[in-house]
N, C-alpha and C positions, 0 to 999 in steps of 0.2 A: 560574768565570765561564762555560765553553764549557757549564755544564750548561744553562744557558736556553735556551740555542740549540735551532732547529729549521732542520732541512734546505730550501733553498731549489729550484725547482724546474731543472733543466738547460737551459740555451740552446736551444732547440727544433732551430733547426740545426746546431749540432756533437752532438745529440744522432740526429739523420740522418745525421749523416757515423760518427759509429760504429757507427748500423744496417747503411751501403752500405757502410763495410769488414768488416762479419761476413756479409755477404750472397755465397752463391756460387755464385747464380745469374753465369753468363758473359753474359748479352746485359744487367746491371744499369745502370741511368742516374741518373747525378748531379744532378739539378738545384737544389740547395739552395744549397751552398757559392757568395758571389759571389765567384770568382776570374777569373781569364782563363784558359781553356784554349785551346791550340793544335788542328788535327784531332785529335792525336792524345790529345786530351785530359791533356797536362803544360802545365804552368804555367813556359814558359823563362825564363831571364833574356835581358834585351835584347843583343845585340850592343855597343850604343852602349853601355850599362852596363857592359859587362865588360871593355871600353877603360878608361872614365872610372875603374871600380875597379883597375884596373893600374896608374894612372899616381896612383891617390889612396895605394896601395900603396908603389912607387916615391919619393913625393916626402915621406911623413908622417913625420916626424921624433921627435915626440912624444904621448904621450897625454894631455895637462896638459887641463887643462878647458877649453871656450870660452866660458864666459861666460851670466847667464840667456837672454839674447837669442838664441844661437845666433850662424852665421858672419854677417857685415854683408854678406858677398858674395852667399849665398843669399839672405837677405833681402830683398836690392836683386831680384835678379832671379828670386824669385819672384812679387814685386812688378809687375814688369813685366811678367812672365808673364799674371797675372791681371787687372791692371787696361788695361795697356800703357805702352808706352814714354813718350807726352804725355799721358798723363790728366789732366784740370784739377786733382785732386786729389793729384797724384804730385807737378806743377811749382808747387803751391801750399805744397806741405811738409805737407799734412792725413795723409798715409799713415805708419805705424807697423808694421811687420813682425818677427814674431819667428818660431823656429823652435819644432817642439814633437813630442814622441816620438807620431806618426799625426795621420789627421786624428781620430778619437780624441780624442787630447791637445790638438788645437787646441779642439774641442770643451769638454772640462772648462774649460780655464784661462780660454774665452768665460763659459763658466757659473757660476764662480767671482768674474769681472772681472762679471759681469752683477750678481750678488748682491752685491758692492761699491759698485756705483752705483748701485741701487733695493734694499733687500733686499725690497718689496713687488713687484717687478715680476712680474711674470706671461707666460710664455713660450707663444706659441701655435705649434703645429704641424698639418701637413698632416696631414688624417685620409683617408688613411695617411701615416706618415713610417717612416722607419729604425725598425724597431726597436729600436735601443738610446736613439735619442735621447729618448725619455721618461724610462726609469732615469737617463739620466745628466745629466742638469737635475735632476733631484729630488733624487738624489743630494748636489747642489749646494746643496738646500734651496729649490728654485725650482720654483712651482706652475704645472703645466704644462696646457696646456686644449690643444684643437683647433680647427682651423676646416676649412670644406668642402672637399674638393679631388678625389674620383676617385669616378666613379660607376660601378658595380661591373655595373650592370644593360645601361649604355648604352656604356659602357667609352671615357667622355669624360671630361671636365671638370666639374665644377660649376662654371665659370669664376663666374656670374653669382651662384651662393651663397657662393662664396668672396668676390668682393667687398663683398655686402652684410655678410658678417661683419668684413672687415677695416675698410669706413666707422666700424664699431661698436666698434673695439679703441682702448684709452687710448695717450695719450702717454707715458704711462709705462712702457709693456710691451713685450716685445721678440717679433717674429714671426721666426720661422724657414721660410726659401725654400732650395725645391734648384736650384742653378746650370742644372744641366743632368742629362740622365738619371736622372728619379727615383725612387726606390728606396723605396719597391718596383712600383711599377703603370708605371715607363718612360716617362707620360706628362706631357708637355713643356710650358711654358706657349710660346707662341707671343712671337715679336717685338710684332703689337699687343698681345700680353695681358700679356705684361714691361711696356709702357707705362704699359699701363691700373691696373698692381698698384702701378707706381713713382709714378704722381701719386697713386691714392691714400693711398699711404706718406709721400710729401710734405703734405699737406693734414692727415692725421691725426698725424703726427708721431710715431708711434712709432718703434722703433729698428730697423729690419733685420737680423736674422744670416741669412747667409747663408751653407748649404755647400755645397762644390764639391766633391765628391769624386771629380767624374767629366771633370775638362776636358780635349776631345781624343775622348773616347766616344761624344760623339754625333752634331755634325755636325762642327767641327772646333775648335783650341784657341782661334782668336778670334770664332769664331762661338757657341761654349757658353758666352764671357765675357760675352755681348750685356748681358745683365741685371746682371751684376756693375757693366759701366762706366758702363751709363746711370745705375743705380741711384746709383752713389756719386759721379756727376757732379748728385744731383737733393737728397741728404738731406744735413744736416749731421752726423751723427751714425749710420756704422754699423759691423757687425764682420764680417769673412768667415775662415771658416774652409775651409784649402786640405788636399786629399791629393794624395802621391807616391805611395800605394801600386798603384793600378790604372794611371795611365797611365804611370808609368815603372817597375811590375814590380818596386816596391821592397816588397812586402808585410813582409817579415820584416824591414826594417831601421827600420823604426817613424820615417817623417819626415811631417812636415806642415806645416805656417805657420798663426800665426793675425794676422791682421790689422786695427788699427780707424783708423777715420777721424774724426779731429774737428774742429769749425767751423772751426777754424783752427789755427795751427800751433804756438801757446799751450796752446792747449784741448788739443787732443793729446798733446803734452810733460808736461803733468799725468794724463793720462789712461795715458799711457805709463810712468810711476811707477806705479801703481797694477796696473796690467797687469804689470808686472815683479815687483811684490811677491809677486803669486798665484801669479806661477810661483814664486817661491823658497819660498815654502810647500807646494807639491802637489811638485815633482821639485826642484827648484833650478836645474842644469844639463841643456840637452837632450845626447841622440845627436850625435857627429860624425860619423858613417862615411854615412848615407843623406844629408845636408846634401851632404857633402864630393862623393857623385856625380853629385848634381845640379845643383850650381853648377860640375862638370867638364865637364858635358855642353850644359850652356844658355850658358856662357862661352864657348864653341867652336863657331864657326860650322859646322863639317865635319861635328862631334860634333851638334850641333841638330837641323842637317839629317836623319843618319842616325834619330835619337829622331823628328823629323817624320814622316819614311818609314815605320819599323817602327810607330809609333803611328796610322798610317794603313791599316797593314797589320791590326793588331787591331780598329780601328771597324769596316775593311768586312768585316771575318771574323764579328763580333757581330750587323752589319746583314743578311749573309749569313745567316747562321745562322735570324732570324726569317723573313725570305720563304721559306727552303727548307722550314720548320716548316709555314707556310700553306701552300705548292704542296703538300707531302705530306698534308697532313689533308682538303683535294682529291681527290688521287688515291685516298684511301681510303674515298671516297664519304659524308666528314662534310657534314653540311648547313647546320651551324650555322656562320655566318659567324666566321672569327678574320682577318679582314685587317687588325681592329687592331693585332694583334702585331707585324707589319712596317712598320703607322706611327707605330709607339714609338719610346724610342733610348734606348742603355744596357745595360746587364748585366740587367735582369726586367723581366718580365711579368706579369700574373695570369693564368692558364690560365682562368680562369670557371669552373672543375668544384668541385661539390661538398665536401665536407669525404669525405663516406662515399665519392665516387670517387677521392678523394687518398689512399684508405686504400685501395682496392680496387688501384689502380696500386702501389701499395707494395707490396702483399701477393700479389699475382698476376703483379704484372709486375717488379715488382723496380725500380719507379721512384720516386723520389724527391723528392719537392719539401715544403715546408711546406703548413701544415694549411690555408691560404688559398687556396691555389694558386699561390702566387708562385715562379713557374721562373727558376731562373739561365740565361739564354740562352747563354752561353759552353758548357754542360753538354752542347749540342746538336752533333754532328756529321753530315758524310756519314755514320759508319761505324753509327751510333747510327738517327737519324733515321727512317728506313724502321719500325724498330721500333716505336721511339716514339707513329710518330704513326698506326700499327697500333694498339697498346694503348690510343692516346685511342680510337681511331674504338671500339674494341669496349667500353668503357664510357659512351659517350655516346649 
């Protein structure tokens, strides 16, 4: 059977990340991996975390399974997390939350429940979107198109090309929106342009998924939900998928929630059979250990607070990181304006250089980013920085 097989190509960025660990040049920079790095470029665990993990330690008695749904405690209050506390669609009974191994996993089991309820649908994405989220719709068996959304030239919006595509998209097809911080080009729709994207989505009726894998990244957790609330306060019909791994620093413990909304509380109820089915076909049971710390840490007012603090502490270290980026390529006498970079938000950018100076920075400077130019801004420090934005200035 393996003899058919042919070799598929390597993830482009962990296939960076094992360049920059055989690399020994000392002044090397990371900018691929998105993780959160501190100055000092490690990736900590929260404080508030390793409270919430002590006491999840301390009190867990068993390893028995929890169920396809995950904890009902998490649930509730990642619910609230994202949509809030009175969302017309919370106190209407329309919301449905499960837990699911990353936002990743919330991902698939969205694409899985999508292909259950249309297997014709057709999934459109931002061009650019995540990387993985094209494989992993197709995957699913689900024909994935684009619509317009970052212009590479003007390093904006096609706001006004994106909507004339979405007027254009059926009822029957699902569009995929980034919450906040998008990934990869950082660039944000605005509050009016949330508006402007959600009445179109009401009028044409297709389904919204929506992920967040960044709430808390960019301007703050109820401010990055703006689009999440109005949204699901306007459509009968959508799906969001949430991550723990960036804003509570849970990368390796694989949590997320995937969540849908339906006309009513009926409609849901059924739809929420269906959504429980595809989990017990792809994993069955989620992780309990990343659920267990995050429903330790949002249950606890002290514990909240601290995770608001510290999660305030990495936005303006991320938001940090781009204006010191600009002031340096300044100071080194670049002429080509980047003050977009500083009015992004989120973990990337697109640098604007070349494919052949993304290879000349690799290859001379020992810096690293993907072939587009898309830079992890956490990658950037004080200690780095000066370097850095030496090595653009003398390629551009």
């Amino acid at each position: 059977m393996f003899e058919s097989l042919s070799a598929l190509p390597a993830d482009p960025i962990l296939g960076l990340l094992t360049q920059f660990r055989a690399d020994n040049n000392s002044n090397k920079v990371d900018l691929g991996v998105g993780v959160y790095k501190d100055p000092q470029g490690h990736t900590p665990i929260l404080d508030c975390v390793k409270i919430a993990e002590q006491r999840r330690t301390d009190a867990e008695d068993t390893k028995v399974y929890i169920g396809p749904t995950g904890s009902a405690n998490f649930n509730q209050l990642m619910t609230e997390l994202a949509f809030g506390h009175d969302h017309p669609a919370l106190l209407a009974n329309r919301i449905r939350t499960v837990s699911t191994p990353g936002g990743t996993g919330a991902l698939r089991v969205a694409a899985d429940f999508i292909k259950r309820c249309n297997p014709n649908a057709v999934l459109w994405v931002s061009d650019p979107t995540w990387a993985n989220h094209t494989g992993l719709f197709e995957a699913a068996g689900i024909t994935v198109k684009t619509y317009p959304y970052y212009d590479y030239d003007s390093k904006t919006l096609k706001f006004q090309q994106m909507i004339d595509a979405l007027k254009q998209i059926s009822k029957d097809d699902v569009v995929l929106l980034h919450a906040c911080c998008h990934n990869p080009s950082g660039m944000d729709l605005t509050n009016d342009q949330w508006d402007e994207v959600i009445s179109v989505t009401a009028h044409q009726g297709f389904t919204p998924l929506i992920d967040m894998a960044y709430q808390g990244f960019g301007v703050g957790v109820n401010e990055d939900a703006y689009g999440v609330r109005q949204m699901a306060a306007a459509v009968e019909n959508m799906i969001l998928c949430s991550s723990c791994s960036k804003n509570f620093g849970l990368y390796r413990e694989r949590i997320g929630a995937c969540s849908i909304i339906g006309k009513d509380s009926a409609q849901t109820d059924i739809a929420f059979s269906v959504l429980l089915y595809v989990i017990r076909c792809i994993y069955s049971m989620p992780p309990a250990h990343g659920a267990a710390i995050v429903e330790t840490i949002l249950a606890d007012d002290s514990l909240k607070q601290q995770w608001l603090d510290e999660l305030t502490v990495m936005r303006d270290r991320i938001n940090g990181n781009r204006q010191m980026l600009v002031d340096k390529l300044i100071e080194n006498g670049v002429d080509r304006d980047f003050s977009f970079i500083a009015k992004q938000k989120g973990m990337f950018s697109f640098l604007g250089v070349n494919p052949n100076q993304v290879e000349v920075l690799k290859k001379d400077f020992s810096i690293y980013m993907v072939g587009s130019s898309r830079i992890s801004i956490a990658g950037i420090s004080e200690a780095n920085v000066d370097y850095l934005a030496k090595s653009i200035a003398s390629v551009i």
